[in-house]
Biopython code that builds the backbone (N, CA, C, O; Angstrom):
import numpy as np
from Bio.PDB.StructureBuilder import StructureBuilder

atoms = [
    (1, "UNK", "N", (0.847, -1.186, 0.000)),
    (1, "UNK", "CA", (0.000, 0.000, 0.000)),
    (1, "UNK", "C", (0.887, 1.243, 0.000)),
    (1, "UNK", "O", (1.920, 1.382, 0.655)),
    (2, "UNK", "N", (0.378, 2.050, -0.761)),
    (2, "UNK", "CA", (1.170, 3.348, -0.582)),
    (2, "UNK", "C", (0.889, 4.115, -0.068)),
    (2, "UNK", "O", (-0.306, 4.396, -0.161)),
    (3, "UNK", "N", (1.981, 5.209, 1.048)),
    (3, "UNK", "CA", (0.799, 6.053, 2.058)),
    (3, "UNK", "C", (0.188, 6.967, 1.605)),
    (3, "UNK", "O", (-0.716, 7.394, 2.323)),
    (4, "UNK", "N", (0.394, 7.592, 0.361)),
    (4, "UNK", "CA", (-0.785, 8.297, -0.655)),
    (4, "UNK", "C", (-2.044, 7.519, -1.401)),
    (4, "UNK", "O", (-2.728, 8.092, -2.249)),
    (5, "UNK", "N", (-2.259, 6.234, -1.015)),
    (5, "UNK", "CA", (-3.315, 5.823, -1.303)),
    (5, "UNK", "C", (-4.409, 6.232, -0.578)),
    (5, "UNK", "O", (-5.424, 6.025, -1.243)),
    (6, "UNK", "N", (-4.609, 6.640, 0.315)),
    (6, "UNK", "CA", (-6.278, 6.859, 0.959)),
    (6, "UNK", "C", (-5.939, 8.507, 0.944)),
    (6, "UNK", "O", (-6.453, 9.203, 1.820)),
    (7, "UNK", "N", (-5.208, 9.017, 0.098)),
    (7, "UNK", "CA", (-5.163, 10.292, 0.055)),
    (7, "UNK", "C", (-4.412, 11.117, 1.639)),
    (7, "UNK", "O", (-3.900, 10.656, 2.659)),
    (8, "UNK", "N", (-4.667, 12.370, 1.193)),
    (8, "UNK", "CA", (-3.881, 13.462, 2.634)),
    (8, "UNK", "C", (-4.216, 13.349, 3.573)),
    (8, "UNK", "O", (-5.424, 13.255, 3.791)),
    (9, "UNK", "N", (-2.902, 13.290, 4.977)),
    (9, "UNK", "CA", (-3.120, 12.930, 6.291)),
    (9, "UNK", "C", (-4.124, 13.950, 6.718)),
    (9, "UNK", "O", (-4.060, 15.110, 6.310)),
    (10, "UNK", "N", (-4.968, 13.568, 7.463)),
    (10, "UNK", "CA", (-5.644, 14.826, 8.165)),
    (10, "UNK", "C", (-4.620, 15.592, 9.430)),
    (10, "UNK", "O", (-3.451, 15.228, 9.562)),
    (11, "UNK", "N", (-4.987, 16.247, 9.960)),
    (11, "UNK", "CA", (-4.174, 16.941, 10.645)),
    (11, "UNK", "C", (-3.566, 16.192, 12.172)),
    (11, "UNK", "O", (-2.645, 16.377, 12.968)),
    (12, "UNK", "N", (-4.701, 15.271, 11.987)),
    (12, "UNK", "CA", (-4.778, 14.823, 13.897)),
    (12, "UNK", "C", (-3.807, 13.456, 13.583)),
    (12, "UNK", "O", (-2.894, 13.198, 14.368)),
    (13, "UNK", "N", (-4.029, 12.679, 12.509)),
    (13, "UNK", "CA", (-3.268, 11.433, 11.780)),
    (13, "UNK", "C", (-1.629, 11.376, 11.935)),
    (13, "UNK", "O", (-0.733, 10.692, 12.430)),
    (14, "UNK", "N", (-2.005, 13.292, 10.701)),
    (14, "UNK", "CA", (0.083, 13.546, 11.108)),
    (14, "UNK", "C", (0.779, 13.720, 12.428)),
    (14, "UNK", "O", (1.968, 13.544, 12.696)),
    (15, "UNK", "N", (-0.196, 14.095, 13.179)),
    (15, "UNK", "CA", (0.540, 14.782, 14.669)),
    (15, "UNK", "C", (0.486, 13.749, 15.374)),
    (15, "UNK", "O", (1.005, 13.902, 16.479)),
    (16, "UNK", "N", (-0.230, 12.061, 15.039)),
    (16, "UNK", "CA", (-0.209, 11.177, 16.398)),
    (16, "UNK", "C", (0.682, 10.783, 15.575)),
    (16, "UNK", "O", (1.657, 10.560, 16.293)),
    (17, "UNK", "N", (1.060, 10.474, 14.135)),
    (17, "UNK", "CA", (2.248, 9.858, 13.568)),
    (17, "UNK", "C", (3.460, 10.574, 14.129)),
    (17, "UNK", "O", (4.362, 9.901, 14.627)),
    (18, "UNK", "N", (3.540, 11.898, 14.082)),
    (18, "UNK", "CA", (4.973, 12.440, 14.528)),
    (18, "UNK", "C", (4.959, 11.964, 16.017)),
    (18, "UNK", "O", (6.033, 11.585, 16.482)),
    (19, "UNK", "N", (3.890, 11.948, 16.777)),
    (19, "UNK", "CA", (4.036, 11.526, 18.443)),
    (19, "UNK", "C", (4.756, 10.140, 18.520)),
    (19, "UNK", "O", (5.569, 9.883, 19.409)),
    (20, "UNK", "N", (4.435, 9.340, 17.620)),
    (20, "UNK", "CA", (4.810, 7.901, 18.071)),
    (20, "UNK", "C", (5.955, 7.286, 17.717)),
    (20, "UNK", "O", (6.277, 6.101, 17.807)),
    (21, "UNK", "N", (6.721, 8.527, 17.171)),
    (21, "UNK", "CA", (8.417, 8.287, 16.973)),
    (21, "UNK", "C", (8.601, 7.127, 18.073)),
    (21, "UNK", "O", (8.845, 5.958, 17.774)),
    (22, "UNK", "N", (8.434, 7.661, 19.525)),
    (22, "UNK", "CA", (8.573, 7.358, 20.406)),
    (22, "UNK", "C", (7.299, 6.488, 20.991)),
    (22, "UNK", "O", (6.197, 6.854, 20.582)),
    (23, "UNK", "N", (7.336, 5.279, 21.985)),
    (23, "UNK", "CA", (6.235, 4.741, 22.198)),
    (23, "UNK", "C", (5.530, 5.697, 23.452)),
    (23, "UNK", "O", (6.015, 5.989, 24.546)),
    (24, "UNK", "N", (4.200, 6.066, 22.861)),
    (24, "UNK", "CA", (3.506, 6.742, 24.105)),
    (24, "UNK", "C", (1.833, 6.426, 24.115)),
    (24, "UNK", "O", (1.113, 6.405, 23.117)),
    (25, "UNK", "N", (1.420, 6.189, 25.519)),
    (25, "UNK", "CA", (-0.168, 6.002, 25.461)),
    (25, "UNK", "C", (-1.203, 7.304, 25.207)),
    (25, "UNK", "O", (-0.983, 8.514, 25.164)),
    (26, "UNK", "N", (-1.972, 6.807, 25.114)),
    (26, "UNK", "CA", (-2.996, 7.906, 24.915)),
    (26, "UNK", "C", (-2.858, 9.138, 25.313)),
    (26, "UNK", "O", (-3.023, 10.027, 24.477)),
    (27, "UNK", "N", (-2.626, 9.374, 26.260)),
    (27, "UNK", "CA", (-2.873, 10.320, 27.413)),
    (27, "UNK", "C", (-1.614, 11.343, 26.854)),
    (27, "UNK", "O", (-1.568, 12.564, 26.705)),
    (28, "UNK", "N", (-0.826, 10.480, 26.668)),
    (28, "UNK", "CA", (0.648, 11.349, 26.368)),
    (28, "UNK", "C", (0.682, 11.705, 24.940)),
    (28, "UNK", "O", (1.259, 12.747, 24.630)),
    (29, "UNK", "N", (0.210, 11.072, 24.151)),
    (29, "UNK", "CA", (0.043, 11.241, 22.820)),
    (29, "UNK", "C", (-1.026, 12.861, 22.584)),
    (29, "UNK", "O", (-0.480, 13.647, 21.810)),
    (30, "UNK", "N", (-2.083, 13.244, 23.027)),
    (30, "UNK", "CA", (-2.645, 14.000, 23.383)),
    (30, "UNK", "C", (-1.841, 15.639, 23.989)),
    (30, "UNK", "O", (-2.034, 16.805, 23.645)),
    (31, "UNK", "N", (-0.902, 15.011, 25.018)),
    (31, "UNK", "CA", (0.043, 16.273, 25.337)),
    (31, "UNK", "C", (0.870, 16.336, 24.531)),
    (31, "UNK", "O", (1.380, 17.452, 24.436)),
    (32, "UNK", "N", (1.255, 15.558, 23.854)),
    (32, "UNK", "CA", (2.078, 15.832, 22.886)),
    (32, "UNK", "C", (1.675, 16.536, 21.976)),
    (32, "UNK", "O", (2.540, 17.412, 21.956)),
    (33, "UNK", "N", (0.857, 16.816, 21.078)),
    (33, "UNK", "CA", (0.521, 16.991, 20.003)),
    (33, "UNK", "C", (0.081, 18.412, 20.515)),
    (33, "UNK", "O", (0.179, 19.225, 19.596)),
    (34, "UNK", "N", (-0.409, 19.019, 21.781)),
    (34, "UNK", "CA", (-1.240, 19.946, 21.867)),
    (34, "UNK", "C", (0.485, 20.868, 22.275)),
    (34, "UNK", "O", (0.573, 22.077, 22.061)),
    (35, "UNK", "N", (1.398, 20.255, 22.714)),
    (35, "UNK", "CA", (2.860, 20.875, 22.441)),
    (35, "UNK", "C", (3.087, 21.159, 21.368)),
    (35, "UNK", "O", (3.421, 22.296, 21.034)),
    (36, "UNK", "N", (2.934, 20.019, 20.452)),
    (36, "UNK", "CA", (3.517, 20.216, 19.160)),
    (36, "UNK", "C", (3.153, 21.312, 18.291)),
    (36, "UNK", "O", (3.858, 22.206, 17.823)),
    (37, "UNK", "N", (1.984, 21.087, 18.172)),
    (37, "UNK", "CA", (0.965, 22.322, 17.584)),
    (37, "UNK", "C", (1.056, 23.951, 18.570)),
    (37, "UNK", "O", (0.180, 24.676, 18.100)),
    (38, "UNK", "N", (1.655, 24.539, 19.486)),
    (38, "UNK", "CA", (1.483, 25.205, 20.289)),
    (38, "UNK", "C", (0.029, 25.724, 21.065)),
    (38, "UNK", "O", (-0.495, 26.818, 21.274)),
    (39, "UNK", "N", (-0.292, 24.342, 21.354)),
    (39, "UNK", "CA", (-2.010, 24.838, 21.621)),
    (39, "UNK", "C", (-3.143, 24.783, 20.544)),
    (39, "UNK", "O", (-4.330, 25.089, 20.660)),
    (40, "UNK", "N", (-2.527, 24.363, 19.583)),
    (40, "UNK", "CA", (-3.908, 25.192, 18.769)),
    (40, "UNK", "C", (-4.348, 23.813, 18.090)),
    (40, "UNK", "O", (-5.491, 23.896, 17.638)),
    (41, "UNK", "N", (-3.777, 22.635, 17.907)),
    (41, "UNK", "CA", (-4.902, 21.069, 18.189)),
    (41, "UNK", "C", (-4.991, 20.468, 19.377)),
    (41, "UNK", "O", (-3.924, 20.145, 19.901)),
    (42, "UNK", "N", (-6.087, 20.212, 19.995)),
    (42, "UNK", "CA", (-6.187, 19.788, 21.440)),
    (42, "UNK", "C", (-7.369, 18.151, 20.886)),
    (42, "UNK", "O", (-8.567, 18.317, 20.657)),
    (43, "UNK", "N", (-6.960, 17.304, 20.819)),
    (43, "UNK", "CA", (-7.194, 15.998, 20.710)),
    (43, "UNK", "C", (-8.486, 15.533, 21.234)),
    (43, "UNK", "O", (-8.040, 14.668, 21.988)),
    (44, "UNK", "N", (-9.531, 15.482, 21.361)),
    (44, "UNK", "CA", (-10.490, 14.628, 22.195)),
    (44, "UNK", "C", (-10.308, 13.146, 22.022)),
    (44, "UNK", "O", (-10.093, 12.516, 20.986)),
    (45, "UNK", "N", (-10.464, 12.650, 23.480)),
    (45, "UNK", "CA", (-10.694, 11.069, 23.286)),
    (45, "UNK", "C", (-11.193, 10.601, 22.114)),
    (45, "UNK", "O", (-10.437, 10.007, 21.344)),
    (46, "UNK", "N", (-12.522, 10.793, 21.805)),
    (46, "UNK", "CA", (-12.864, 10.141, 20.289)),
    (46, "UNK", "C", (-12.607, 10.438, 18.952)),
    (46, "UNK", "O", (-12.923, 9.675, 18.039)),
    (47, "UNK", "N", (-11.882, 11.831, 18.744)),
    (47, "UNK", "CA", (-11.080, 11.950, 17.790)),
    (47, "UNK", "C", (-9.877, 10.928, 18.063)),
    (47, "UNK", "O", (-9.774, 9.928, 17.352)),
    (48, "UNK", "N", (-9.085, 11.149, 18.962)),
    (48, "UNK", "CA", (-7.507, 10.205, 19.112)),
    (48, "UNK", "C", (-8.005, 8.945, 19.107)),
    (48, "UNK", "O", (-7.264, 8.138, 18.546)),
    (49, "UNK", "N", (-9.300, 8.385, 19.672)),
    (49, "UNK", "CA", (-9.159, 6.647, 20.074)),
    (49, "UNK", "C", (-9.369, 6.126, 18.220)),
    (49, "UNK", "O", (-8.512, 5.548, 17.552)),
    (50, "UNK", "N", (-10.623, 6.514, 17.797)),
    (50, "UNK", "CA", (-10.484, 6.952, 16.302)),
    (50, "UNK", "C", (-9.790, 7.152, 15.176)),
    (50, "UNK", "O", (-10.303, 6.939, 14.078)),
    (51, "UNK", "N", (-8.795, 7.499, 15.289)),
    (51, "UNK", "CA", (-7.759, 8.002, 14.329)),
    (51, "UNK", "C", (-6.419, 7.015, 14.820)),
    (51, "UNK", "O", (-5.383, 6.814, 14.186)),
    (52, "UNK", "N", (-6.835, 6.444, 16.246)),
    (52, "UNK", "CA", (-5.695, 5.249, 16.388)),
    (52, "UNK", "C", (-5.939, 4.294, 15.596)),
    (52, "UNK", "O", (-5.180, 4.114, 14.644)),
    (53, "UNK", "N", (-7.260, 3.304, 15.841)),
    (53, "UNK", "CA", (-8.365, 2.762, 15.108)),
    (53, "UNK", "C", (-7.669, 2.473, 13.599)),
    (53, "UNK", "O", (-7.207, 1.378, 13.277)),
    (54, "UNK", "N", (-7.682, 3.434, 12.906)),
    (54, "UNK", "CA", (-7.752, 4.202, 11.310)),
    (54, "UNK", "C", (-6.393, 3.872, 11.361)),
    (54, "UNK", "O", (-6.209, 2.895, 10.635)),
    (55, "UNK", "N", (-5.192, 4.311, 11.979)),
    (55, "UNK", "CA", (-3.818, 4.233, 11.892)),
    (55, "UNK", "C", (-3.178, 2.487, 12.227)),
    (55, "UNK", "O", (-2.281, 1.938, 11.586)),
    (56, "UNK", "N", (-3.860, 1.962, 13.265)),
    (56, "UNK", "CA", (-3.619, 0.784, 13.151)),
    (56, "UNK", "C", (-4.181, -0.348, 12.362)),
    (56, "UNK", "O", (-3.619, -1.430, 12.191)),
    (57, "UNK", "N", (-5.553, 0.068, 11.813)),
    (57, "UNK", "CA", (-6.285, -0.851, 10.768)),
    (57, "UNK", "C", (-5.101, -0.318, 9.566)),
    (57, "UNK", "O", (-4.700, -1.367, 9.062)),
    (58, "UNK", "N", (-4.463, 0.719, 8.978)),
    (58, "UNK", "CA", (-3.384, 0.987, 8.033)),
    (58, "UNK", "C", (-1.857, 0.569, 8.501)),
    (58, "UNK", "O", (-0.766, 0.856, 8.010)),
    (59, "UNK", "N", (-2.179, -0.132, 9.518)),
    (59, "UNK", "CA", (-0.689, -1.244, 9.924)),
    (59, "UNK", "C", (0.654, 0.122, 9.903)),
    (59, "UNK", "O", (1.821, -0.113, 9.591)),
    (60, "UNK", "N", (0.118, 1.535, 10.315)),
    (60, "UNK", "CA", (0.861, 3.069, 10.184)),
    (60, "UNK", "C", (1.459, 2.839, 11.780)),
    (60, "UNK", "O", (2.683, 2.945, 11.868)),
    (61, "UNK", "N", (0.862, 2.596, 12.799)),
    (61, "UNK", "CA", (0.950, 2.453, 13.831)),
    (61, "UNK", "C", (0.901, 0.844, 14.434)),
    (61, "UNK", "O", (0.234, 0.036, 13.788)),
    (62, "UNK", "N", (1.610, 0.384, 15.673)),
    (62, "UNK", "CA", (1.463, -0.860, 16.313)),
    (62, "UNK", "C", (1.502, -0.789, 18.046)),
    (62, "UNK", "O", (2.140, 0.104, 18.603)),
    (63, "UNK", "N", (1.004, -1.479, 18.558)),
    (63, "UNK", "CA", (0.749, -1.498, 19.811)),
    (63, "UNK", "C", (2.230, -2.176, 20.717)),
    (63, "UNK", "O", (2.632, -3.295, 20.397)),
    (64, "UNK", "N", (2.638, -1.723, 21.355)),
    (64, "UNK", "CA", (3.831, -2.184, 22.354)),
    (64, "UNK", "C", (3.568, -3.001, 23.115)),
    (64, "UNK", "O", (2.487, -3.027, 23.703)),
    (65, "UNK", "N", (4.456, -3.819, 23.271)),
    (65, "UNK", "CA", (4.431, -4.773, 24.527)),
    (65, "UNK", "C", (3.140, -5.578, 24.640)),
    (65, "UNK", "O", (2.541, -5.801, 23.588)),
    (66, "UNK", "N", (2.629, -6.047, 25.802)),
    (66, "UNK", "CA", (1.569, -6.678, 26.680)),
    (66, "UNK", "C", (0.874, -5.302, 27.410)),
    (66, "UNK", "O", (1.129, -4.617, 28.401)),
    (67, "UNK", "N", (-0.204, -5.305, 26.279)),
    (67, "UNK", "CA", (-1.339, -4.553, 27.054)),
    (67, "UNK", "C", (-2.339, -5.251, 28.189)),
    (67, "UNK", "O", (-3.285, -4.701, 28.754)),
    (68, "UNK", "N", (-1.821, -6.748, 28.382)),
    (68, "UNK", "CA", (-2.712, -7.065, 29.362)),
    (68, "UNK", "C", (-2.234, -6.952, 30.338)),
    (68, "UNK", "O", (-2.951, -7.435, 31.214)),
    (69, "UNK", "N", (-0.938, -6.362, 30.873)),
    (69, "UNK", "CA", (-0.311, -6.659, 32.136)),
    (69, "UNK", "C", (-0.320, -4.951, 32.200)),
    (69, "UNK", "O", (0.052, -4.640, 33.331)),
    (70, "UNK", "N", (-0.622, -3.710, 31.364)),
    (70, "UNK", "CA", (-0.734, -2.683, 31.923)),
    (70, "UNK", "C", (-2.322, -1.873, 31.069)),
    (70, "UNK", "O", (-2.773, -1.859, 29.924)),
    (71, "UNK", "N", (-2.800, -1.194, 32.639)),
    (71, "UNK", "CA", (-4.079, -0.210, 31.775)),
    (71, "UNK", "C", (-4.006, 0.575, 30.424)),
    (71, "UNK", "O", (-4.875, 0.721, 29.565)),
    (72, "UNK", "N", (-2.233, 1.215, 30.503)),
    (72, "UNK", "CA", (-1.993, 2.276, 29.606)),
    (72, "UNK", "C", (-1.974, 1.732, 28.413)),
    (72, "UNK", "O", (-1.246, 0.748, 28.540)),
    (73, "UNK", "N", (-2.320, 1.784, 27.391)),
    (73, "UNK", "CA", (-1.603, 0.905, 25.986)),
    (73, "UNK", "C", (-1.173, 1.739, 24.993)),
    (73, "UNK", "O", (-1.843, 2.565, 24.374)),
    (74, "UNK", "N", (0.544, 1.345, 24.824)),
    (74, "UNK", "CA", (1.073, 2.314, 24.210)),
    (74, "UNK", "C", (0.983, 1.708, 22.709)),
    (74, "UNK", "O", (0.569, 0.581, 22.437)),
    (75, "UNK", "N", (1.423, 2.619, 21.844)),
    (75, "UNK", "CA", (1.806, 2.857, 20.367)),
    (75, "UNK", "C", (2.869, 3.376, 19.823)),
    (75, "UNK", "O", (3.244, 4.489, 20.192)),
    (76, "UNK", "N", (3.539, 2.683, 18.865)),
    (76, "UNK", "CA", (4.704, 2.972, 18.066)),
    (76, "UNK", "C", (4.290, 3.385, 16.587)),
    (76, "UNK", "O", (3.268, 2.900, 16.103)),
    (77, "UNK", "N", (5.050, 4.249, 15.886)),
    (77, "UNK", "CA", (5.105, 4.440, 14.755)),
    (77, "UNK", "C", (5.534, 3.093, 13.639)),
    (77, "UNK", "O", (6.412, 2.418, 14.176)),
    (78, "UNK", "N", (5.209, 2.630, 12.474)),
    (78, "UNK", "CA", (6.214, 1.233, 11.997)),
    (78, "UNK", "C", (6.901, 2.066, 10.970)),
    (78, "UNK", "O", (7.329, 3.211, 11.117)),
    (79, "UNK", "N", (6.935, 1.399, 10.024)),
    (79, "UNK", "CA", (8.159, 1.575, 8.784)),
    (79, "UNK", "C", (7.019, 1.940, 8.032)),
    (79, "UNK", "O", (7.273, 3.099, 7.701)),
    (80, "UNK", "N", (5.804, 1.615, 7.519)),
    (80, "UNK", "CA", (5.116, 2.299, 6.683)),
    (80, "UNK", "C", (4.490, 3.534, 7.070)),
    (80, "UNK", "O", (3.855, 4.277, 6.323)),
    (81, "UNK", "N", (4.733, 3.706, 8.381)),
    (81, "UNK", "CA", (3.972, 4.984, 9.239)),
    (81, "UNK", "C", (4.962, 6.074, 8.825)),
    (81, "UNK", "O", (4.552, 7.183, 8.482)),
    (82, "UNK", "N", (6.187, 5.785, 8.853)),
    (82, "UNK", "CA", (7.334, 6.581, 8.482)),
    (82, "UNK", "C", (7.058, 7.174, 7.058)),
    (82, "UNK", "O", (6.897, 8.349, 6.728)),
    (83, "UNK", "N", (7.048, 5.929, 6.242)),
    (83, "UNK", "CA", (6.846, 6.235, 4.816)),
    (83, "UNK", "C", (5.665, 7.532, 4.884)),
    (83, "UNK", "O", (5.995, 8.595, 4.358)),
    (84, "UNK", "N", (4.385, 7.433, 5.491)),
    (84, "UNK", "CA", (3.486, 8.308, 5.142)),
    (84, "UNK", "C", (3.379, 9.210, 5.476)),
    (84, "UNK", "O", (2.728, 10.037, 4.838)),
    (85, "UNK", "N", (4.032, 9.528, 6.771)),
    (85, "UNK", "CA", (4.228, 10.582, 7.046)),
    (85, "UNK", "C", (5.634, 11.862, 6.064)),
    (85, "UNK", "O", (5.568, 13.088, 5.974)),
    (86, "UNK", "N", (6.766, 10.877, 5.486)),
    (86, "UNK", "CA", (7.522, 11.530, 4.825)),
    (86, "UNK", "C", (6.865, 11.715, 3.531)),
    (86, "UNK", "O", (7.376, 12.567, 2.804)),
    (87, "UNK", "N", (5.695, 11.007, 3.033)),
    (87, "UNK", "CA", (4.805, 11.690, 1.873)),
    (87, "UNK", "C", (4.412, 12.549, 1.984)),
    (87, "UNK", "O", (4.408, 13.304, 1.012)),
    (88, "UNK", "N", (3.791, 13.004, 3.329)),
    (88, "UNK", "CA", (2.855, 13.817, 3.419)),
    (88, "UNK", "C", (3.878, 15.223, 3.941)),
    (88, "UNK", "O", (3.474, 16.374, 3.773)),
    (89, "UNK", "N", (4.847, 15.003, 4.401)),
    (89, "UNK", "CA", (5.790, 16.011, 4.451)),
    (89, "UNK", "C", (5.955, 16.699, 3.059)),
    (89, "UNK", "O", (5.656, 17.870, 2.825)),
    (90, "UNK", "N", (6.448, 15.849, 2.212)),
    (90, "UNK", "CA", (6.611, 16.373, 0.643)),
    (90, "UNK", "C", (5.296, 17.143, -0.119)),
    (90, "UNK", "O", (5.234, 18.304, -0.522)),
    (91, "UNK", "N", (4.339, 16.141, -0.164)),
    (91, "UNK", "CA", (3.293, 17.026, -0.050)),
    (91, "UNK", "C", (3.036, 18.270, -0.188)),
    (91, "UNK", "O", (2.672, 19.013, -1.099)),
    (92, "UNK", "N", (3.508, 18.419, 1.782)),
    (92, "UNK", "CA", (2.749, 19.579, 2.134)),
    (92, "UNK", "C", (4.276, 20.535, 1.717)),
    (92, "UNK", "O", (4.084, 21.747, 1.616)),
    (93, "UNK", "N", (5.734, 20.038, 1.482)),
    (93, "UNK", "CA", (6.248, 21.268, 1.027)),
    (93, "UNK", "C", (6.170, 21.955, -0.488)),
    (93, "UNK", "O", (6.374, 23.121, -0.825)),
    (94, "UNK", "N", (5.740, 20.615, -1.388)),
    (94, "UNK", "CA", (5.110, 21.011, -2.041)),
    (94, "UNK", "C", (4.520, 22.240, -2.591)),
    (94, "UNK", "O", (4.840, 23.151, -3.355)),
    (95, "UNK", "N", (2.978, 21.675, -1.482)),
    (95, "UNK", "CA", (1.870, 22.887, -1.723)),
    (95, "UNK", "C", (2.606, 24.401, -0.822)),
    (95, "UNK", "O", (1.683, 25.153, -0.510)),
    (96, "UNK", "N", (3.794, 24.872, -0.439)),
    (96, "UNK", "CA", (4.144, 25.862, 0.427)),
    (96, "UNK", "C", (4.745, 26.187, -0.617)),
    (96, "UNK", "O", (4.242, 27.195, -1.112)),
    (97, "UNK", "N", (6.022, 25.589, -1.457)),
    (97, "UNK", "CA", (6.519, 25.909, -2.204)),
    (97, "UNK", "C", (5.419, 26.776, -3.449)),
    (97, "UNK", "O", (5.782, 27.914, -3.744)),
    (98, "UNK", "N", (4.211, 26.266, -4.092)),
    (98, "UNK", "CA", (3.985, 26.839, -5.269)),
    (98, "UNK", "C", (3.080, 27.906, -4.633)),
    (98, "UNK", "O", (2.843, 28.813, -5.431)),
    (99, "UNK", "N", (2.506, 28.062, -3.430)),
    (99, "UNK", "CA", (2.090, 29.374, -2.798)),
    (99, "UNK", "C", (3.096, 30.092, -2.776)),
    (99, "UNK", "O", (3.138, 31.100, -3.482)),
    (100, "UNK", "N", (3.972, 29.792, -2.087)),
    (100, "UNK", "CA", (5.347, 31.071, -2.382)),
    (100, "UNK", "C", (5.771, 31.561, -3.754)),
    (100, "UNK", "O", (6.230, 32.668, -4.037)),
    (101, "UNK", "N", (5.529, 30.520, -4.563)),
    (101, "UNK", "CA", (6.167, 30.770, -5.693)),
    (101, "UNK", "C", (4.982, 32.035, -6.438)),
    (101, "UNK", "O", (5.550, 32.882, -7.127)),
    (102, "UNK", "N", (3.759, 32.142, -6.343)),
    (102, "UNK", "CA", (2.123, 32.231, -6.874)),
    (102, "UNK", "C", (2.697, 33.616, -5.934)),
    (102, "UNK", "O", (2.722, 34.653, -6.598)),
    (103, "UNK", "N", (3.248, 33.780, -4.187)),
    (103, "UNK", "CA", (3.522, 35.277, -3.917)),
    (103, "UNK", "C", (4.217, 35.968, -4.350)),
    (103, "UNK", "O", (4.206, 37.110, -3.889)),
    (104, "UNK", "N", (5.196, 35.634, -5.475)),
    (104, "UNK", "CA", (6.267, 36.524, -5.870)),
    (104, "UNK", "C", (5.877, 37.350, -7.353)),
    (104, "UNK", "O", (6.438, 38.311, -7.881)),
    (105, "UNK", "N", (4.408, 36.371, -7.876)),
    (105, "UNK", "CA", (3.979, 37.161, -8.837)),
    (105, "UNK", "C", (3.712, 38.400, -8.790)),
    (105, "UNK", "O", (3.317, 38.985, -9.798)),
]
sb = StructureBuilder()
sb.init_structure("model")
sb.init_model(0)
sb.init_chain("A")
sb.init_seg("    ")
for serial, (resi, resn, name, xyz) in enumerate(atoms, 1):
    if name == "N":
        sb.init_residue(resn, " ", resi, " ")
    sb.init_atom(name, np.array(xyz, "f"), 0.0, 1.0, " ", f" {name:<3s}", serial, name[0])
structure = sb.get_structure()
C-alpha cells in the first residue's frame, strides 16, 4: 500500500504519527501533540481513540508490549507509518513551495 493511497493525512493522523516516533499512550500522545501544535490542536478522546483505530487498521501504527499486564496501551510508529508521514511532508512542502512561488507574482 502506498501512504498516498487513501489520500492526505488529516491533521490529527500527522501529529499522532509524529508523536509515536517514540512509544507513548494515549494520554501522552494528546500532550504531545497539543505541544507540538502550540495549543492550537487539542485531541479529544474520540477523535484520538479513532484516528488510532484508522492508523492501526493501516498497519501506520502498532501497539507495544503486553497490554494485558498494563491499563496504559502504548503505540509505536512502523516503517510504513514513516513512509506516510515523509509523503505527506513532501506534499505539504510542495503545496508551500507553489504558494510562495504564486507570492512573488
Amino acid at each position: 500500500m502506498q501512504p498516498t493511497e487513501k489520500g492526505p493525512l488529516t491533521e490529527a493522523a500527522y501529529y499522532i504519527l509524529l508523536s509515536l516516533y517514540s512509544p507513548l499512550h494515549g494520554y501522552g500522545i494528546m500532550q504531545n501533540v497539543r505541544k507540538m501544535s502550540n495549543d492550537r490542536v487539542n485531541l479529544g478522546a474520540g477523535t484520538l481513540y479513532g484516528a488510532i483505530n484508522t492508523l492501526l487498521d493501516r498497519q501506520w501504527i502498532a501497539s507495544v508490549g503486553d497490554s494485558a499486564m498494563s491499563r496504559k496501551k502504548e503505540y509505536i510508529i512502523t516503517d510504513a507509518g514513516r513512509a506516510a508521514v515523509k509523503s505527506e511532508i513532501l506534499r505539504l512542502r510542495e503545496l508551500v513551495e507553489n504558494g510562495q512561488r504564486m507570492e512573488k507574482l
